[in-house]
TORSEBA-47117 format. One line per field, with one value per residue (C-alpha): residue number from 1; y, z, x; residue in one letter. Coordinates in nm, 3 decimals, always signed. Example, Ala and Ser with C-alpha at 12.3 -4.5 7.8 and 13.67 -1.06 7.14 Angstrom:
<sites>
num = 1|2
v = -0.450|-0.106
w = +0.780|+0.714
u = +1.230|+1.367
residu = a|s
</sites>
This chain:
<sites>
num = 1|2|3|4|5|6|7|8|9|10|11|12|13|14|15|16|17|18|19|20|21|22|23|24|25|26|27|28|29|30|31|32|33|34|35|36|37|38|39|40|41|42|43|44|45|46|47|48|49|50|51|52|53|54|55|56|57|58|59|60|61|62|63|64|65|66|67|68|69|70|71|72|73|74|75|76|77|78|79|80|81|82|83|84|85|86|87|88|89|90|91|92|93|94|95|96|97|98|99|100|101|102|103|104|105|106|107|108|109|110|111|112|113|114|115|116|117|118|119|120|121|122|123
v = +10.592|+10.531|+10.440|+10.082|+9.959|+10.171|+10.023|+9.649|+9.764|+9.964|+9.667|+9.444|+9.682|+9.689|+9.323|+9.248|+9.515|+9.345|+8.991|+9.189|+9.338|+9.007|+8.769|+9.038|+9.015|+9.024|+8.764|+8.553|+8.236|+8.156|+8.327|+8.209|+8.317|+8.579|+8.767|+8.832|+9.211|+9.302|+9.398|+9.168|+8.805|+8.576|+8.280|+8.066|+7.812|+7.625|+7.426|+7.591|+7.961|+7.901|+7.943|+8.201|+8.449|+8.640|+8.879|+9.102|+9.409|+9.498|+9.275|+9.164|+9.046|+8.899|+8.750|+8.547|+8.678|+8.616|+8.230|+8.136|+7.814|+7.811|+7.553|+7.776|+8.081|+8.364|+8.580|+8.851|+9.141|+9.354|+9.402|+9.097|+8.975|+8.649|+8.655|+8.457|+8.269|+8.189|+7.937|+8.134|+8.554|+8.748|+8.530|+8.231|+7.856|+7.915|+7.714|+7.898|+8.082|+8.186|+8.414|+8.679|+8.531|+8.211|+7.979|+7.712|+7.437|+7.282|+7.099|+7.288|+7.532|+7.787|+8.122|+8.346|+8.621|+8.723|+8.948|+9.048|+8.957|+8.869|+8.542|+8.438|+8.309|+8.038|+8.164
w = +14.372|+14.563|+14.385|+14.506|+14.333|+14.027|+13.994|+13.957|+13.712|+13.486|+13.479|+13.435|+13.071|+12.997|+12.990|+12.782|+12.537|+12.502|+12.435|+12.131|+12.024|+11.989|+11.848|+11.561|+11.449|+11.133|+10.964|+10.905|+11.153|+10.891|+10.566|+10.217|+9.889|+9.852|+10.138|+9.948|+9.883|+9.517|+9.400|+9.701|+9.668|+9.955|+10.109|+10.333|+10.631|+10.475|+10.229|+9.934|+10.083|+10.439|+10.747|+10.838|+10.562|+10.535|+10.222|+9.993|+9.779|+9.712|+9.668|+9.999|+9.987|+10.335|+10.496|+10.747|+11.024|+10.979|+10.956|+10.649|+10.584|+10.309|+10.149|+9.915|+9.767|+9.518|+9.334|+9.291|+9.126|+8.917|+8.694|+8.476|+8.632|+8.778|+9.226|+9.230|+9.590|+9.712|+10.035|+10.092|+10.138|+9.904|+9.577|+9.601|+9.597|+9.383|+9.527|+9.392|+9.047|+8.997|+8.703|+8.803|+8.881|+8.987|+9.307|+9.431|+9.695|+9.762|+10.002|+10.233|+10.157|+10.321|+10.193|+10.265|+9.973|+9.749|+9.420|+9.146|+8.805|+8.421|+8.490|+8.775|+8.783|+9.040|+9.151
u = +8.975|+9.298|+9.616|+9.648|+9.359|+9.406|+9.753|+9.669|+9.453|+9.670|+9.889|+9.666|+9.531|+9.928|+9.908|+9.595|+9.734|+10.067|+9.944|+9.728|+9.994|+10.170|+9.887|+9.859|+10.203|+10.293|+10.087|+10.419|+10.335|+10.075|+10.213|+10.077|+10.226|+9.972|+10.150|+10.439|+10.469|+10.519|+10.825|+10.989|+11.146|+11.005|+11.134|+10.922|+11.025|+10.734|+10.636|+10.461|+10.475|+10.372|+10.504|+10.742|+10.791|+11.153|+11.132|+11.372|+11.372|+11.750|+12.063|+12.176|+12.545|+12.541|+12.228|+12.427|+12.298|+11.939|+11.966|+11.739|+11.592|+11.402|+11.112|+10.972|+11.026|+10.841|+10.955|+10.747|+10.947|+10.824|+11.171|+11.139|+11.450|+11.554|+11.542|+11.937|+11.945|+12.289|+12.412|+12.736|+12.800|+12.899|+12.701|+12.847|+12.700|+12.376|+12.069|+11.796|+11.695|+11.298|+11.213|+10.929|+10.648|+10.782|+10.656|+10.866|+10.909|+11.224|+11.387|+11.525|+11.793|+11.977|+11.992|+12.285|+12.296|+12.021|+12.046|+11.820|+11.949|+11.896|+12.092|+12.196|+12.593|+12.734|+12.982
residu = x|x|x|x|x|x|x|x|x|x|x|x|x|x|x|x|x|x|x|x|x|x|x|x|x|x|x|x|x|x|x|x|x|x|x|x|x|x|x|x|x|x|x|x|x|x|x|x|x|x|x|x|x|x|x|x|x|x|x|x|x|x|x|x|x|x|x|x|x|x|x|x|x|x|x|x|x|x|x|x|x|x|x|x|x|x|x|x|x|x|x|x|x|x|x|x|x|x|x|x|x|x|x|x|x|x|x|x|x|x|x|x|x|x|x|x|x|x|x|x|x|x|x
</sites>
């Protein structure tokens, strides 16, 4: 077999491999609640847990960068405390509080800090 027609070929396997590799994703396009890891905090573009999912373990003072809009959220810790949703860096402007366990949907919010807490201040 002669490299010319072995080479349209190859591509053509790279390119039927990529589109896979992008349908399969990461199941976010069509998230549900139930796709929230335990022990995480999600936040969905959509309305009750669907659509894109964005999710968090730790405290993260400064989420600016990742743009958040959130419709619903769960909290689905496994610490007993409270998932504290803030519209400014650094913890301030509270606009969302959910005690473990807790589903949500909201209108639409912007998230900018998250903690883990027993309360959650507004600050």
């Amino acid at each position: 077999m002669s490299t010319s027609s072995t080479l349209p070929r190859a591509l053509a396997a790279i390119g039927v491999a990529a589109l896979a590799l992008l349908g399969s994703g990461t199941g976010t396009a069509h998230a549900a609640y139930s796709d929230c890891p335990s022990t995480y905090n999600c936040f969905f573009l959509g309305w009750d847990g669907t659509d894109r999912r964005t999710q968090f373990a730790g405290n993260n003072s400064d989420l600016t960068w990742q743009n958040i809009q959130a419709m619903s959220g769960y909290n689905r810790g496994t610490s007993g405390m409270r998932a504290c949703g803030y519209r400014s860096p650094s913890y301030h402007d509270l606009n969302y509080s959910r005690p473990q366990g807790d589903r949500l949907s909201f209108s639409i919010r912007p998230i900018r800090s998250m903690k883990w807490g027993w309360t959650c201040p507004n600050s």
